[in-house]
MMTF fields as JSON, N, C-alpha, C and O atoms, coordinates in Angstrom:
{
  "mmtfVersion": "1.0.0",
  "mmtfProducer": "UNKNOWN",
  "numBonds": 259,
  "numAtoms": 260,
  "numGroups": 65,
  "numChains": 1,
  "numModels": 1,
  "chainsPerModel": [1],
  "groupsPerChain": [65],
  "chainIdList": ["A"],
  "bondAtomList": [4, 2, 8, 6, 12, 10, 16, 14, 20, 18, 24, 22, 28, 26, 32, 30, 36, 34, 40, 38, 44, 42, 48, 46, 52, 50, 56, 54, 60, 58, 64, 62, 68, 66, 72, 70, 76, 74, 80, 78, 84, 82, 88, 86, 92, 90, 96, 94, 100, 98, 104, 102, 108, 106, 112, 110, 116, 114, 120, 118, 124, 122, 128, 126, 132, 130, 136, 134, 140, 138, 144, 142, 148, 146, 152, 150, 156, 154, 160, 158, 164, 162, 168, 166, 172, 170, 176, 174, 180, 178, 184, 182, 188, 186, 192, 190, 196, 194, 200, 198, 204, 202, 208, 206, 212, 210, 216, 214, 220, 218, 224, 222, 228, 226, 232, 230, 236, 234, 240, 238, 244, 242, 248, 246, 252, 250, 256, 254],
  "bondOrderList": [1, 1, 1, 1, 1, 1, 1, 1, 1, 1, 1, 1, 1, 1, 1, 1, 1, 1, 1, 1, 1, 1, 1, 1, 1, 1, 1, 1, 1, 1, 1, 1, 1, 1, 1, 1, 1, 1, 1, 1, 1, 1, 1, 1, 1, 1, 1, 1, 1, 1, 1, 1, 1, 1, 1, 1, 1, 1, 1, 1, 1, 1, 1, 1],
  "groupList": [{"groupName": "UNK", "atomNameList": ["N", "CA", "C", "O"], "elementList": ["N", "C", "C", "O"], "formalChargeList": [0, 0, 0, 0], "bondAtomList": [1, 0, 2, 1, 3, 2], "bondOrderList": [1, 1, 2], "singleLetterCode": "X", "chemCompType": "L-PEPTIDE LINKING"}],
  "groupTypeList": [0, 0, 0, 0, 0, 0, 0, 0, 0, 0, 0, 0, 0, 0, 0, 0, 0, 0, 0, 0, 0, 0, 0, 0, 0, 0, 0, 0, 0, 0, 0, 0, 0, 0, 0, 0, 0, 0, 0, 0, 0, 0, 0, 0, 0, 0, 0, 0, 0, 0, 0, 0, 0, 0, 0, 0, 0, 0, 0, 0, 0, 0, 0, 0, 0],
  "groupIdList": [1, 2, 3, 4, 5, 6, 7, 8, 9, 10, 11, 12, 13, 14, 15, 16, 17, 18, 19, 20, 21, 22, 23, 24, 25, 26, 27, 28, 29, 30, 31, 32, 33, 34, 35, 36, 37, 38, 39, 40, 41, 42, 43, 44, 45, 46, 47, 48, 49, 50, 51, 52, 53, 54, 55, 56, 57, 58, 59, 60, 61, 62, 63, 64, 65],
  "secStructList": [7, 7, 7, 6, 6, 7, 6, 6, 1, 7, 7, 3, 3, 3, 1, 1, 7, 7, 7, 1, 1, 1, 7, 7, 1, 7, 3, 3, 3, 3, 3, 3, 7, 7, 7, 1, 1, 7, 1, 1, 1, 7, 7, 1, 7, 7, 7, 7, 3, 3, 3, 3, 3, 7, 6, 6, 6, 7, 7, 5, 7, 7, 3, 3, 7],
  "xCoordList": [118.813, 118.998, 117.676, 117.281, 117.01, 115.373, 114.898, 115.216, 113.638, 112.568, 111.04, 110.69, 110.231, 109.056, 108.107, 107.014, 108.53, 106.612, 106.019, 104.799, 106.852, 106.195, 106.868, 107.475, 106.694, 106.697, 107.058, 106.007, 107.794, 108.088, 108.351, 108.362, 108.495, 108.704, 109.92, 110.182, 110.931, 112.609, 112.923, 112.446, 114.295, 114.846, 116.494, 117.303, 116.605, 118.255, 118.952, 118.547, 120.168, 120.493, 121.856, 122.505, 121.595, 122.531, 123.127, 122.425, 124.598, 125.654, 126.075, 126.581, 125.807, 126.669, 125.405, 125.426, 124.019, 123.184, 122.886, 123.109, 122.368, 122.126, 120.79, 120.184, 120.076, 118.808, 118.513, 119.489, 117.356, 117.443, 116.751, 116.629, 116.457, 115.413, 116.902, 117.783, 116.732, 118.11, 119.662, 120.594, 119.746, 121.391, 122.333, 123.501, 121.817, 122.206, 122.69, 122.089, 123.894, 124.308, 123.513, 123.05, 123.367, 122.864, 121.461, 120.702, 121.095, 119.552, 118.808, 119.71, 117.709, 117.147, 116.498, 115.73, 116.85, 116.014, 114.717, 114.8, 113.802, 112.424, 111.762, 110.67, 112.058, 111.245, 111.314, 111.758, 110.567, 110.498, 108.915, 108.554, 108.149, 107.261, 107.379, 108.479, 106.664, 107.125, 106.015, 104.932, 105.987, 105.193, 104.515, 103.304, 105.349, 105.202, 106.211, 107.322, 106.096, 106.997, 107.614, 107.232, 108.931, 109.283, 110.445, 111.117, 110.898, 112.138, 113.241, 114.346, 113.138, 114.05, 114.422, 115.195, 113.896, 114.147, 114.538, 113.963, 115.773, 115.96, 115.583, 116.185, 114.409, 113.412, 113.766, 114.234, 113.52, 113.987, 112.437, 112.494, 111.293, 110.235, 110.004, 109.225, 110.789, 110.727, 110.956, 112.084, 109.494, 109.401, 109.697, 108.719, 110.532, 110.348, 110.377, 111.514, 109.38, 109.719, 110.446, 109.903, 111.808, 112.338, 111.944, 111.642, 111.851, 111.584, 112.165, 112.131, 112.77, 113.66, 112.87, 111.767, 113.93, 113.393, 114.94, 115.997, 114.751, 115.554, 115.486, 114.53, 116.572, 116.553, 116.278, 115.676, 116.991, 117.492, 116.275, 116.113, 115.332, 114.527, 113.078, 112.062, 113.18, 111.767, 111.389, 110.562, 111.846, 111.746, 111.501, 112.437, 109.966, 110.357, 110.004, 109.072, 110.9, 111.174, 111.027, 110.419, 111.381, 110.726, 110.994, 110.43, 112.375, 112.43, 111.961, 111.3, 112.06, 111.766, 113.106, 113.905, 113.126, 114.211, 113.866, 114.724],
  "yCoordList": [56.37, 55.944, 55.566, 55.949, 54.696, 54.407, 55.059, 55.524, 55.508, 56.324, 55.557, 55.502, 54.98, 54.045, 55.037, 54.728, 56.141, 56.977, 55.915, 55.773, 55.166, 54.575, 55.47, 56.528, 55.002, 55.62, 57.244, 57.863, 57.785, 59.355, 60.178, 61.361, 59.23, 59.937, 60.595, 61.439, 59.639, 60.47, 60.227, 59.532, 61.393, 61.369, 61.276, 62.182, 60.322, 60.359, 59.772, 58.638, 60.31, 60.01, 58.812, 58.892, 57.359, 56.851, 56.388, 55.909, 56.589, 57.015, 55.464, 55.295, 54.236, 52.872, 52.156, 51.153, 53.174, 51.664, 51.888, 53.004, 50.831, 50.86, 50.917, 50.561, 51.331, 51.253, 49.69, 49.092, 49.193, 47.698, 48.013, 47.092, 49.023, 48.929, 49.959, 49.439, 50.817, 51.546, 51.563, 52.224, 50.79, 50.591, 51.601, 51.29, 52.995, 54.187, 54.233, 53.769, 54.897, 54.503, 55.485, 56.528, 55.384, 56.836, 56.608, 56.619, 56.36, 56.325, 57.243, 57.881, 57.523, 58.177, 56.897, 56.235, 56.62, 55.824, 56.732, 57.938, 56.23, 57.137, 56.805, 57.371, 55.777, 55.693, 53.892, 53.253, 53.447, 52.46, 52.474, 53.402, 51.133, 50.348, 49.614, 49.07, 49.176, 47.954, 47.099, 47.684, 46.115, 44.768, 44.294, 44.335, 43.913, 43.644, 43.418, 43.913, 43.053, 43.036, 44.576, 45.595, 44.387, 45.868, 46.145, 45.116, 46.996, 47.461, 47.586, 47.338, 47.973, 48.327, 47.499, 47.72, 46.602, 44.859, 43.946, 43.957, 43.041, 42.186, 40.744, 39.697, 41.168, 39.803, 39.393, 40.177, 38.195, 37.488, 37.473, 36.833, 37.904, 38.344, 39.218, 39.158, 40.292, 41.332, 41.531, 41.423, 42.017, 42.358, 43.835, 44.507, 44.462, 45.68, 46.198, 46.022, 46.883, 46.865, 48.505, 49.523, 48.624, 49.654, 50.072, 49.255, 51.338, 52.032, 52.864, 54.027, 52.69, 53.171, 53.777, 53.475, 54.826, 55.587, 56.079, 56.43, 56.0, 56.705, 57.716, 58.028, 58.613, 60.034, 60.605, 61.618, 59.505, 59.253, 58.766, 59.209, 57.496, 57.155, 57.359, 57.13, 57.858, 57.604, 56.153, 56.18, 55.237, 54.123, 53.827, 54.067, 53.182, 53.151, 51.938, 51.489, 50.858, 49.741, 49.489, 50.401, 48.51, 48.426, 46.824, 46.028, 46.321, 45.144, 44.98, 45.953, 44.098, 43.854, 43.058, 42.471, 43.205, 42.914, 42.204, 41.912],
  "zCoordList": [71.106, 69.735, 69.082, 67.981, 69.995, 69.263, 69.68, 70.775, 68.832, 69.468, 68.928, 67.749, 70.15, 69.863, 69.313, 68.838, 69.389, 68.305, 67.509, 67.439, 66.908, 65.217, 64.074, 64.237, 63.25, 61.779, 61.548, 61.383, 61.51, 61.697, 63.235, 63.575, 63.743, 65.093, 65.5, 66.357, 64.191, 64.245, 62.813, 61.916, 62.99, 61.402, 61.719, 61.916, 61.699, 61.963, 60.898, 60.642, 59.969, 58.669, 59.674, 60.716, 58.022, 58.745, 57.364, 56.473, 57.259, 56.268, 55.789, 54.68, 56.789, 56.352, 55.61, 54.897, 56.085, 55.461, 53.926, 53.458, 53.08, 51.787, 51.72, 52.731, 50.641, 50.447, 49.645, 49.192, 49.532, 49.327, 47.698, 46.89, 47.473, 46.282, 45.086, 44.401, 45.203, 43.926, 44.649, 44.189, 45.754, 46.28, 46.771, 47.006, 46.968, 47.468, 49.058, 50.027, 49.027, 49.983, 51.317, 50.854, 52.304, 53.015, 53.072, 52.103, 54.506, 54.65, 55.821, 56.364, 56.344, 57.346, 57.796, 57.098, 58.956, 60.414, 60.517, 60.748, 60.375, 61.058, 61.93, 61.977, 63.012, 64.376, 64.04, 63.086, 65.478, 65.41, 66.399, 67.122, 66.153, 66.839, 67.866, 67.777, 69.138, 69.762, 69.364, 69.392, 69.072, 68.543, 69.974, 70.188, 70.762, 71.901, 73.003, 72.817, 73.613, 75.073, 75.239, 74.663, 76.425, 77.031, 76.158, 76.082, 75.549, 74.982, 75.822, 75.34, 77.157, 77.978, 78.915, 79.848, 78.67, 79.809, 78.568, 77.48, 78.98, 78.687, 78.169, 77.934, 78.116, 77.728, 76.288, 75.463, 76.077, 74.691, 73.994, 72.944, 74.22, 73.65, 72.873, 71.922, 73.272, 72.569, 71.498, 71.016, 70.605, 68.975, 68.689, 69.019, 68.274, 67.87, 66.365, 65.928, 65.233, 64.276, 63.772, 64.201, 62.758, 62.287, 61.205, 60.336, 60.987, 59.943, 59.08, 59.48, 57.88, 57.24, 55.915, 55.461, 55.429, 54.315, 53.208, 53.733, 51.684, 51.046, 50.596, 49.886, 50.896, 50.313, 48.813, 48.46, 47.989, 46.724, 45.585, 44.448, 46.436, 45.726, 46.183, 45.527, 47.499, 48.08, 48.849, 49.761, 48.561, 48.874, 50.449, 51.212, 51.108, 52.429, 52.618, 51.951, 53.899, 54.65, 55.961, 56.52, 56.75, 57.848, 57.888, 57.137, 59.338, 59.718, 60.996, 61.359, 61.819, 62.863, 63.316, 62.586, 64.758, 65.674, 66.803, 67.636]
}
């Protein structure tokens, strides 16, 4: 489901999320970062940041988890 490339490393359209800037429903996931610690261990350290984009407006975002 994640893919750590960073920033464009995937394009996976996801139909429930909203865009935060023109409210369109329908977004593309484009990769994610690890900040630090392991993604795949259970550690409560772990920073990872997401990267999102709109089809509609152009608009691109990016939370961390």
């Amino acid at each position: 489901m994640n893919d750590f490339g960073g920033r464009g490393s995937a394009r996976d359209y996801r139909a429930q999320e909203t865009c935060p800037r023109c409210g369109a429903r329908g977004v593309y996931y484009t990769g994610s970062s690890v900040l630090h610690g392991n993604p795949y261990s259970p550690a409560a350290d772990t920073e990872v940041e997401h990267f999102e984009e709109c089809p509609r407006c152009g608009h691109s975002w990016s939370y961390r988890s």
